[in-house]
N, C-alpha and C positions, 0 to 999 in steps of 0.2 A: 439170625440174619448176619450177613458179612458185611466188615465195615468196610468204606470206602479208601482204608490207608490198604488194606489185604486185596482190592481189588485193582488199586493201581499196583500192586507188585507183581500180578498176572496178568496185566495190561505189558511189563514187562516180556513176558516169557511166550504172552499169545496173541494176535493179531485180530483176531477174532472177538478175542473181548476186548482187546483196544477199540476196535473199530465200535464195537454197542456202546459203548463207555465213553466215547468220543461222541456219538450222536446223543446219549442221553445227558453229558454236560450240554451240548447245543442248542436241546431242548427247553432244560431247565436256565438257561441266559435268556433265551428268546422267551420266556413266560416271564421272565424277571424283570424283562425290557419294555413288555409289552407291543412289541415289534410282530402283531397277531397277522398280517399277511406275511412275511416270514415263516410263521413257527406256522400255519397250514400248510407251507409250502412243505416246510421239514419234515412236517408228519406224513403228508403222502411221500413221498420220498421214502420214509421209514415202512411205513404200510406197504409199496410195492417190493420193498426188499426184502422184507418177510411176510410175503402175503400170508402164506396159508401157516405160519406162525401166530400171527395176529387174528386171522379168523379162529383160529381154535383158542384163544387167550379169547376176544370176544365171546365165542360161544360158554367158555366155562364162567366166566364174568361178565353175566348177561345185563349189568346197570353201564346201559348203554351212557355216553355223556350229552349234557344239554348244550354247554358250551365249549368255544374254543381252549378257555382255561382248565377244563372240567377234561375236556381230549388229552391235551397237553399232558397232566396228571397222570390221565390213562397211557396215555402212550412211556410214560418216565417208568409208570410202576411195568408195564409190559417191558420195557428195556433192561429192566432192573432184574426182572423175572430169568431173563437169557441170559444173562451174565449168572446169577446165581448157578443154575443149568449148567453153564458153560464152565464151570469153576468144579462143579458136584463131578461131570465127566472126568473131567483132569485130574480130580484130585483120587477119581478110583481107577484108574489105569497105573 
């Protein structure tokens, strides 16, 4: 697993993972906050910008959530996932 100081350094170099890495700080302040109209606001948001990302992340991780907090999670760990991804690319080119 890559730690969070290696993924701001390619938050540096990519805009791409800035941007996932910028939403999934967002995420994880608004579940912190408890500010739960907000952070549904945010997760759809997140959900239409990677729809068919997120449907197949659902589909391979079919424990669907019961709660807002329970989503939030899902959606931090789905964020976390693209970034990984998006790092694994980079770093075999």
């Amino acid at each position: 697993m890559i730690s969070k100081e290696e993924i701001l350094e390619y938050t540096k170099k990519n805009n791409e993972i800035k941007d996932l890495y910028e939403d999934y700080k967002k995420t994880e302040c608004l579940l912190r906050n408890g500010n739960e109209p907000e952070l549904e606001k945010h997760m759809k948001s997140i959900f239409a910008k990677y729809f068919v990302e997120a449907q197949i992340y659902n589909i391979v991780h079919p424990q669907l959530p019961s709660t807002v907090q329970q989503n939030a999670l899902n959606c931090m760990d789905f964020l976390f996932t693209k970034i990984e991804e998006k790092i694994a690319e980079i770093a075999t080119v």
